[in-house]
C-alpha positions as CSV (number, residue, x, y, z in Angstrom):
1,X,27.3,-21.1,-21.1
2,X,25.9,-24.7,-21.6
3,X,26.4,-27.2,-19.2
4,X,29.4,-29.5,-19.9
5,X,28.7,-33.3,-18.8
6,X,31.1,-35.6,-17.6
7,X,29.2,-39.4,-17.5
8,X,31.5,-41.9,-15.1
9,X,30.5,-45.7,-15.7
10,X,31.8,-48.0,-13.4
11,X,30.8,-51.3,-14.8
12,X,29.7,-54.2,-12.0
13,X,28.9,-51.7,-9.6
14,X,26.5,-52.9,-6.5
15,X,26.3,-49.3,-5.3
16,X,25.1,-50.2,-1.5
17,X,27.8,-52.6,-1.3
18,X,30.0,-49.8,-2.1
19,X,28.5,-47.5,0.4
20,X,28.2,-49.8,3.3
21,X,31.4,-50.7,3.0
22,X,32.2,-47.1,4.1
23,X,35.5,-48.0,1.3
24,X,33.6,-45.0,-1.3
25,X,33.7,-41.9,0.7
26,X,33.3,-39.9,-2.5
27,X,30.2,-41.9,-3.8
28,X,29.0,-41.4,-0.7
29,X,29.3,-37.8,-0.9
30,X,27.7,-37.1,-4.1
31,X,24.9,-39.9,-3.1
32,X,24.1,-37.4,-0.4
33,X,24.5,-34.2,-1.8
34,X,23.0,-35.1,-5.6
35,X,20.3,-36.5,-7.5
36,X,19.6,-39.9,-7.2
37,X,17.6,-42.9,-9.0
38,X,17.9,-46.2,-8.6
39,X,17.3,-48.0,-12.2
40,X,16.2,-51.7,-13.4
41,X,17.8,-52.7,-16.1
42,X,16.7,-55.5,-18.7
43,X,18.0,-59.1,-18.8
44,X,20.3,-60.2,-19.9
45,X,22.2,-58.4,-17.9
46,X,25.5,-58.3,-19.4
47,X,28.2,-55.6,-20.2
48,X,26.9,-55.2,-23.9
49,X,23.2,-54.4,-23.5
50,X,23.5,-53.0,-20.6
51,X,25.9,-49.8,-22.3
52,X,24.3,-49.9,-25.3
53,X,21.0,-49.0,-23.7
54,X,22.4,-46.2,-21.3
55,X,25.2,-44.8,-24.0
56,X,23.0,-44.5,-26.7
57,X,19.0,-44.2,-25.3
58,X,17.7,-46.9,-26.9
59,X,16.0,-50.5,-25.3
60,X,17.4,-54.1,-26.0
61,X,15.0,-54.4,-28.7
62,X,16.5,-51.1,-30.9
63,X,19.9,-51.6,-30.6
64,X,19.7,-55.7,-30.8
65,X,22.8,-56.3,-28.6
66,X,21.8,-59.5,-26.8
67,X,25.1,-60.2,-25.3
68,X,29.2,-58.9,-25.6
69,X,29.4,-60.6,-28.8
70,X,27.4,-58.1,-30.5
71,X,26.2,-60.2,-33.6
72,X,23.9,-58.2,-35.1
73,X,23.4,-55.4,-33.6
74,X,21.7,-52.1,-34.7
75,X,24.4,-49.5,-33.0
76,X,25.1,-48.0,-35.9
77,X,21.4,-46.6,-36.0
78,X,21.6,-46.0,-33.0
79,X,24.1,-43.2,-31.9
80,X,25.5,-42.4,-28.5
81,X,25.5,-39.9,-26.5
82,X,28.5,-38.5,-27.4
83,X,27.3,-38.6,-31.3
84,X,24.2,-37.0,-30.7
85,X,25.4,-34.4,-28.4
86,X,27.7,-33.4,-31.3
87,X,24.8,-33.4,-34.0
88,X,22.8,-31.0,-31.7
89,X,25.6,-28.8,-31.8
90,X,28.2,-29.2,-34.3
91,X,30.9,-27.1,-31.8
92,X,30.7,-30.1,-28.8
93,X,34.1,-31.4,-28.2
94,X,33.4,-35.1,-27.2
95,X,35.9,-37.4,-24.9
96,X,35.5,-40.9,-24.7
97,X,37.8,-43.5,-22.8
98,X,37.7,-46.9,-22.0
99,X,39.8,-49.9,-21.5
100,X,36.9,-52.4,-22.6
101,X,37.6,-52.4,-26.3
102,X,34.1,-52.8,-27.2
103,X,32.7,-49.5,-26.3
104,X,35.5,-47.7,-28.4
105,X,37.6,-49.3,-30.6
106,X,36.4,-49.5,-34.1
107,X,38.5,-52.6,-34.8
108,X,36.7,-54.8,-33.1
109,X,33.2,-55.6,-31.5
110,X,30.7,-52.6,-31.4
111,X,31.7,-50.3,-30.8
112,X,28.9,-48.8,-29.0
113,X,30.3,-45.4,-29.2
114,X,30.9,-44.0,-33.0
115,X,34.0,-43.6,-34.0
116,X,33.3,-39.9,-35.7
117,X,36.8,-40.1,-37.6
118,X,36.0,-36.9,-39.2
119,X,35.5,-35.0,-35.6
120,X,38.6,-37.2,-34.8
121,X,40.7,-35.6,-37.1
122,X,39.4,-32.2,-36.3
123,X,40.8,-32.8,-32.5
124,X,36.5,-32.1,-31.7
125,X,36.1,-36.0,-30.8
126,X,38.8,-37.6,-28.8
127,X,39.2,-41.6,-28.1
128,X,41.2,-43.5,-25.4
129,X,41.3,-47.3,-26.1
130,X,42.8,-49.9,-23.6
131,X,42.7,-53.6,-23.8
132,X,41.7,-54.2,-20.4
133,X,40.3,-57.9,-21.3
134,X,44.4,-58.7,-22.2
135,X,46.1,-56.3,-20.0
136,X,43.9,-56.3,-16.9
137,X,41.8,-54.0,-15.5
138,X,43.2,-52.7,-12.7
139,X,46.6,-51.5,-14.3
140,X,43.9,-50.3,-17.4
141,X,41.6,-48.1,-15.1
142,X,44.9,-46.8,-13.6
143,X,45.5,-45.5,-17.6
144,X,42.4,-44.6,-17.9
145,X,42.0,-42.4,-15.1
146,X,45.3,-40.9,-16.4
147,X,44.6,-40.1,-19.4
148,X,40.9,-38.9,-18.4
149,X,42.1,-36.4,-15.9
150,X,44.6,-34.7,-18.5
151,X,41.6,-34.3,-21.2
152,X,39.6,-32.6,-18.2
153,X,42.3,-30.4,-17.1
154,X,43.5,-29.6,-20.8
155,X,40.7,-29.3,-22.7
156,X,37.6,-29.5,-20.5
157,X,35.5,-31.2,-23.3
158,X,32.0,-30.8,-24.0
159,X,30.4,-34.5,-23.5
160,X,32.8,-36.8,-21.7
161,X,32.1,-40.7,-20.9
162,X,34.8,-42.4,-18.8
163,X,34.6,-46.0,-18.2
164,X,35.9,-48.4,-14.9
165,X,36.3,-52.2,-15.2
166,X,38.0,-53.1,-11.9
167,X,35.2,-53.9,-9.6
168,X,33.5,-56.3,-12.5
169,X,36.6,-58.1,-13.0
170,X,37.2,-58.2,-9.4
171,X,33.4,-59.6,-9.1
172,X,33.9,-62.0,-11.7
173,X,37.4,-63.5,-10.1
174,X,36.6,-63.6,-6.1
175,X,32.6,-62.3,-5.9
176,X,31.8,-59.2,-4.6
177,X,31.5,-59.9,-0.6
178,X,35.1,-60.2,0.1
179,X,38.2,-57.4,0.3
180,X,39.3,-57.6,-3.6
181,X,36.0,-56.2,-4.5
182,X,35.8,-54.2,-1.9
183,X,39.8,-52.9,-2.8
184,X,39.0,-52.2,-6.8
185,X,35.9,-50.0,-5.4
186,X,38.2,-47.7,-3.0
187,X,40.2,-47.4,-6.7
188,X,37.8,-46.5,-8.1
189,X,36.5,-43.9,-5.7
190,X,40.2,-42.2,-5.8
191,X,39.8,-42.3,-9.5
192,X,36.2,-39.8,-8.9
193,X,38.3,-37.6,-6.1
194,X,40.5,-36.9,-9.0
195,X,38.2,-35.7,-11.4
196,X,36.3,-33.8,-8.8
197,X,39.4,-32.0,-8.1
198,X,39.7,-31.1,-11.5
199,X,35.9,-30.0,-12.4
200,X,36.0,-27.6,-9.2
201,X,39.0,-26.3,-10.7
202,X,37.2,-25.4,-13.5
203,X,34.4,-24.5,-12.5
204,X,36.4,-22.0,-9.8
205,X,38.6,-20.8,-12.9
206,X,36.8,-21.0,-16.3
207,X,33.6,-20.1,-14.5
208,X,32.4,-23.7,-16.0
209,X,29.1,-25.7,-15.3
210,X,29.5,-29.4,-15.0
211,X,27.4,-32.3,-14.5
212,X,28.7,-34.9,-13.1
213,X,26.9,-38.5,-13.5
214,X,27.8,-41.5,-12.5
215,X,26.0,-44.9,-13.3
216,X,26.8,-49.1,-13.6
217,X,25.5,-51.4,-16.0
218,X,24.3,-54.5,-14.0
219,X,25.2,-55.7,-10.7
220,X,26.6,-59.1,-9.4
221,X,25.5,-62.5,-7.2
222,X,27.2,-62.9,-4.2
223,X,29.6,-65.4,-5.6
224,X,30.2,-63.3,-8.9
225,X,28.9,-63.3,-12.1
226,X,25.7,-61.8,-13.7
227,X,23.5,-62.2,-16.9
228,X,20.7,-63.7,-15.0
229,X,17.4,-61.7,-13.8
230,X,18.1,-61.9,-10.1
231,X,17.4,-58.2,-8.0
232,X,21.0,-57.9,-7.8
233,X,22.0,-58.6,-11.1
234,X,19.6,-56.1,-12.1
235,X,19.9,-53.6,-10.4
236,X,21.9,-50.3,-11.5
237,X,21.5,-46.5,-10.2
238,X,21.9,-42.9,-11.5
239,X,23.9,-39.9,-9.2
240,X,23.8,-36.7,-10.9
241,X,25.6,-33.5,-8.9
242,X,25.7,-30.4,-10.7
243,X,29.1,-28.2,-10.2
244,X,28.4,-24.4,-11.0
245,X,25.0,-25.2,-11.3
246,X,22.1,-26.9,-9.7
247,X,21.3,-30.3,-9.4
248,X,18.8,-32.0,-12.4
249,X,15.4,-31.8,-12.1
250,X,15.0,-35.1,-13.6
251,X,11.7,-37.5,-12.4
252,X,12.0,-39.5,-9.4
253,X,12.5,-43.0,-11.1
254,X,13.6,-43.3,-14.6
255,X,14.6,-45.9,-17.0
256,X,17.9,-47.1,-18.4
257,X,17.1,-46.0,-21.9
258,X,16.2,-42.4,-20.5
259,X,19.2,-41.3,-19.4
260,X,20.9,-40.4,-22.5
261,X,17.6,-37.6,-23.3
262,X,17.7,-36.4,-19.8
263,X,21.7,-35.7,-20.9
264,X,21.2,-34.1,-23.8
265,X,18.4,-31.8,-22.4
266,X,20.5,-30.7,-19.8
267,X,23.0,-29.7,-23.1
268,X,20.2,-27.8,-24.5
């Protein structure tokens, strides 16, 4: 049975902000219990480079997303994950679902992740879009976790990516040393106990192997904001935890643009 891969991106994360804050009990848990890499990624370090070049394996330069208005970018040479996971095998089920339109919806910017209408229509390649830029990102996540958790406990698909936008909207609005950014976070981390729950249900049922991996896109300054090349703005991590299965055997330090192939080889 191959391994089924559930990637989490929680967008603005400063992980050890998150940890010694002692608000992220289950980030803390599969920090210590899984594999873990802390990444660099490239300036500028905004939303839409920065998941462009994890989503879809490719550096600034191949996908040409220079910012989040996406002028003249090269996604569409440049498939996702979820895409290529599918054209290895043509029986993945993909999930995708996110409240920043941008990484989804086909109407607008992007989006980074192909919209496969043909897999759509065939229930193999589902899509959640939110508008969390109108509607606000803390009621969106809220959706988003919703609907996430159903598609995991229904239909368990092949190659999922989930996406979280409080903490960066709460970054961008107060900074990231007081309590709001500090609140989104413990959100967020109920959001992961959730979907736990519901992979060691499979995996205790359906006799399922999962990887779990969670990741961010940039990180903040103190007083909020990013795009810059500070440390902090630049910094983002990898956690992997296998569930019915061991842990990667990835290398110690990887790049951005590496983690897609490390996915799909764990697929294969």
């Amino acid at each position: 049975m191959k391994t089924k891969i559930l990637l989490v991106g929680i967008d603005g994360l400063i992980l050890k902000t998150a940890l010694d804050s002692g608000r992220a009990p289950v980030l803390q848990s599969l920090r210590d219990k899984g594999y873990f890499s802390e990444l660099t990624v490239d300036a500028p370090t905004y939303s839409g480079p920065g998941w462009s070049t994890l989503l879809t394996g490719s550096t600034h330069a191949q996908h040409q997303v220079t910012d989040n208005r996406f002028i003249g970018h090269a996604l569409l040479h440049r498939p996702d994950l979820l895409s290529r996971a599918f054209y290895q095998d043509q029986s993945t089920r993909t999930f995708a679902a996110a409240g920043w339109p941008p990484i989804v919806d086909p109407t607008g910017l992007g989006p980074i992740i192909h919209e496969r209408r043909e897999q759509q229509l065939a229930y193999q390649h589902r899509v959640i879009v939110r508008d969390g830029e109108t509607y606000g990102y803390q009621r969106i996540d809220s959706e988003i976790a919703d609907a996430t958790c159903y598609a995991m406990e229904k239909f368990g698909p092949d190659v999922s990516f989930v996406y979280f936008c409080d903490a960066d909207e709460a970054g961008h609005a107060y900074g990231v040393l007081g309590d709001q950014y500090l609140s989104a976070i413990e959100r967020i981390d109920h959001y992961l106990h959730r979907l736990i729950s519901l992979l060691d249900a499979r995996v205790q049922q359906e006799a399922e192997k999962w990887l779990l991996v969670v990741t961010t896109d940039h990180g903040h300054i103190d007083e909020g904001g990013h795009g810059g090349d500070s440390p902090q703005e630049k910094a983002s991590f990898v956690i992997a935890v296998g569930m019915g299965r061991d842990n990667p055997h990835w290398p110690a330090a990887i790049a951005p643009e590496e983690l897609t192939p490390l996915l799909l080889g764990e697929r294969s």
